[in-house]
C-alpha positions in Angstrom: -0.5 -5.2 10.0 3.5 -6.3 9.0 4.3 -5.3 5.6 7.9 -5.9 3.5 9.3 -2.3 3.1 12.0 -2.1 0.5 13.7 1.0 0.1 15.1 2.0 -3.2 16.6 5.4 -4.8 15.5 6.8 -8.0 18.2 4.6 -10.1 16.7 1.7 -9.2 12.6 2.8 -9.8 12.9 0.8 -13.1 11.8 -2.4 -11.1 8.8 -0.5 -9.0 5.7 -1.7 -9.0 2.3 -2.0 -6.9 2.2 0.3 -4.2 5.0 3.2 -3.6 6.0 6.0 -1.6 8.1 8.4 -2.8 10.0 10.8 0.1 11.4 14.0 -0.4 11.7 16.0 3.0 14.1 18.7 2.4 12.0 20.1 1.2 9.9 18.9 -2.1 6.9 17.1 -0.5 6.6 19.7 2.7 6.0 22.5 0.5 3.8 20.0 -1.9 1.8 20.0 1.3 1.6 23.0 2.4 0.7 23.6 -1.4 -2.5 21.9 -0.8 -3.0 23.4 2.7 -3.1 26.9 0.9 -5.7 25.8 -1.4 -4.1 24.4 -4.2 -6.1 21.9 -6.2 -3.6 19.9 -8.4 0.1 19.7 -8.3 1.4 18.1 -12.0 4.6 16.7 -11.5 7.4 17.2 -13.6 11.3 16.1 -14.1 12.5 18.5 -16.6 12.5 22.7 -16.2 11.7 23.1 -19.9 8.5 20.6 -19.8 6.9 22.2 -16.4 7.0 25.6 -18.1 5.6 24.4 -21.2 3.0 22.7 -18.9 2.1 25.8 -17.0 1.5 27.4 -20.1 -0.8 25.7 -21.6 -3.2 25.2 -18.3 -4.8 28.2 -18.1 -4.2 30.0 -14.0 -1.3 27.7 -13.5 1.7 28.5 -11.3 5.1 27.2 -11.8 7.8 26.3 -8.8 11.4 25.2 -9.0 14.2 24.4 -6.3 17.6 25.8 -6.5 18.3 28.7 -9.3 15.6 31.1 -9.8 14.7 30.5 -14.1 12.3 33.3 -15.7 8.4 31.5 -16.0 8.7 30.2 -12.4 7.0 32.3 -9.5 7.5 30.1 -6.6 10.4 28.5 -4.6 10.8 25.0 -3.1 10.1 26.8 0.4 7.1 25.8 2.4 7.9 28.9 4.5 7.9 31.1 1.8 4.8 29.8 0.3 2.6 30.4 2.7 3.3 34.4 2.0 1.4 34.0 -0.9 -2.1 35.0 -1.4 -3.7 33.6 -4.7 -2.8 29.4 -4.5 -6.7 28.7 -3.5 -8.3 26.7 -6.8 -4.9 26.8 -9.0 -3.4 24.0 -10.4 1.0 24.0 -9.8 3.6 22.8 -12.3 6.8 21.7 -9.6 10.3 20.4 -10.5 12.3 19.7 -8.0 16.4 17.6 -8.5 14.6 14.9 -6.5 11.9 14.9 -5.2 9.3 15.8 -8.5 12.3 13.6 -10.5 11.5 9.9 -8.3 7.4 10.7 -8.2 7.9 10.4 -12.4 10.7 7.6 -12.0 8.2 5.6 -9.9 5.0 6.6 -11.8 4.8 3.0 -13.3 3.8 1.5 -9.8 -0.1 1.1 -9.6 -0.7 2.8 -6.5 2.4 6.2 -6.0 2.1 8.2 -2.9 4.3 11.5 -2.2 5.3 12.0 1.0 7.3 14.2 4.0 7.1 13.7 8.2 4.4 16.9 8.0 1.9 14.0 6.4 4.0 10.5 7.9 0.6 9.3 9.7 -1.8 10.3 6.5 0.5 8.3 4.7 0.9 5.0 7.0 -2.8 5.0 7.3 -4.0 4.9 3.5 -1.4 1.8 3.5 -3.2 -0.2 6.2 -6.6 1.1 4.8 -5.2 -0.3 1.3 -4.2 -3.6 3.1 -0.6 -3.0 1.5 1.4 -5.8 1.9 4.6 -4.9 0.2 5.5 -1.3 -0.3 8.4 0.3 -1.9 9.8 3.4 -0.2 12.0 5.7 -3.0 14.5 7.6 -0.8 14.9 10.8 -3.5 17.9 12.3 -2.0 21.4 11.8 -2.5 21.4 8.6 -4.9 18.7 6.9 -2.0 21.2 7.6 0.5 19.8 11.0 1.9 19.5 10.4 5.9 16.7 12.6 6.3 14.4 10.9 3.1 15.4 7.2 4.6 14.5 8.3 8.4 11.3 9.6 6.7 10.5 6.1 4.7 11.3 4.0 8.2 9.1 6.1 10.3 6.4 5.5 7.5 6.6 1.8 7.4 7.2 1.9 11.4 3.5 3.6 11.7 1.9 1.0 9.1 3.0 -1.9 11.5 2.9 0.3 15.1 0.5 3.6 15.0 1.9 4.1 17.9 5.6 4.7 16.6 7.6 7.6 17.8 8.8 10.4 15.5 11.2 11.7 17.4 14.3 9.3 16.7 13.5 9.8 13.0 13.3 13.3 13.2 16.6 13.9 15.1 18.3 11.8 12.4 16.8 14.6 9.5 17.7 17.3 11.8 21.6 16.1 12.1 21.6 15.0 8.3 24.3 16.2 5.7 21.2 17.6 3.8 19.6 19.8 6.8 23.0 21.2 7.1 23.6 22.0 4.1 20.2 24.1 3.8 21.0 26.0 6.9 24.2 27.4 5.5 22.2 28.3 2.2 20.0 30.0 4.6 22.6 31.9 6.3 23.9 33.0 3.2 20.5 34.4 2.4 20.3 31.8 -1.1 17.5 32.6 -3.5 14.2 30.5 -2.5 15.8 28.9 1.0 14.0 30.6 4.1 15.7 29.7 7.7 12.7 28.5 9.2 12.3 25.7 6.2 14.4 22.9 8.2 11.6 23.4 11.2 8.6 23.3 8.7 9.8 19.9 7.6 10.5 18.3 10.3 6.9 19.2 12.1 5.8 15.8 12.0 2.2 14.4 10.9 0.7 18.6 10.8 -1.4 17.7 8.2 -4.3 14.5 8.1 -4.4 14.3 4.2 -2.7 11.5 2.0 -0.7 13.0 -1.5 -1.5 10.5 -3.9 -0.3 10.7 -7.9 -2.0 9.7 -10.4 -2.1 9.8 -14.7 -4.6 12.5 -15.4 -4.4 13.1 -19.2 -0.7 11.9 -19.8 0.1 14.2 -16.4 2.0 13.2 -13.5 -0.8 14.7 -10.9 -0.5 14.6 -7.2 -4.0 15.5 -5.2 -4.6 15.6 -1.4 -7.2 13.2 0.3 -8.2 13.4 3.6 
């Protein structure tokens, strides 16, 4: 199928609507998915700090995870390395905020069909569009005021596997890998930054790992993302 991809950063969500899919590689949506691999059941979605602790308090097991600064009520990090050193995920629900990533899922959250999505679940992704029969989709490009290299090489291989299944990553990928972004995290790495393990820039960029689709929907009045194979 040919579909009309429009790509749009998080200022310009206002005017989203029917089907979405919002990108954050480095590294929200990885370590969303590897969240789910690890057993998690639910991921509610947040766009403020103060909100996703309140949220994790008041459902009852719930885990909280945060990018950048550690902030006391959040045990995890925003690494997909990292999380896959812990050992009680399977069956929890997970309160993330994340600067872009968890911040466009809610600026978007108006459109009737919101996916989440990184290169580890690209194919997943391209193929619950065809099986929707999507004809238009809007692609929010998180990073960097929908500029980020690596969230916009992410969003073309999408909509480049909804029109060709037979689409090649590797172009895509060597754009993320040479992005201002993916350098920027290695040097945070090096410096041994809170949360930011070396190997997070190779996690990310391991295209289509996993076969399940991260779709978000209201449940409630939350923001929750789910996996479906």
């Amino acid at each position: 199928m040919r579909h009309e991809a429009v790509y749009v950063g998080i200022a310009e969500c206002g005017g989203v609507s029917g089907t979405a899919v919002v990108i954050d590689v480095l590294r929200a949506y990885t370590t969303a998915a590897w969240a789910f691999q690890l057993g998690i059941e639910r991921i509610v979605l947040s766009d403020d700090i103060d909100e996703a602790l309140r949220l994790k308090a008041s459902i009852p097991g719930a885990l909280a995870l945060k990018d950048s600064k550690p902030v006391e009520g959040f045990e995890l990090s925003n690494s997909p390395v990292e999380l896959q050193s812990e050992r009680d995920l399977r069956g929890r629900t997970l309160v993330q905020r994340t600067t872009h990533g968890t911040v466009g899922a809610v600026a978007a959250q108006a459109a009737q069909h919101l996916y989440c999505a990184a290169f580890v679940n690209a194919a997943a992704t391209a193929a619950a569009l065809r099986a929707a029969g999507a004809t238009k989709v809007y692609y929010v490009v998180t990073g960097d005021d929908g500029q980020a290299e690596e969230d916009r090489a992410c969003a073309e291989y999408i909509a480049a596997l909804v029109d060709d299944q037979a689409a090649d990553a590797a172009p895509y990928l060597k754009r993320a890998a040479e992005s201002v972004t993916a350098i920027a995290l290695l040097r945070r790495a090096q410096q041994g930054t809170w949360g930011v393990n070396p190997r997070d820039i190779e996690a990310c960029l391991e295209a289509d790992r996993f076969g399940f689709v991260m779709k978000a929907s209201d449940e409630a009045g939350l923001l929750t993302l789910r996996a479906y194979n």
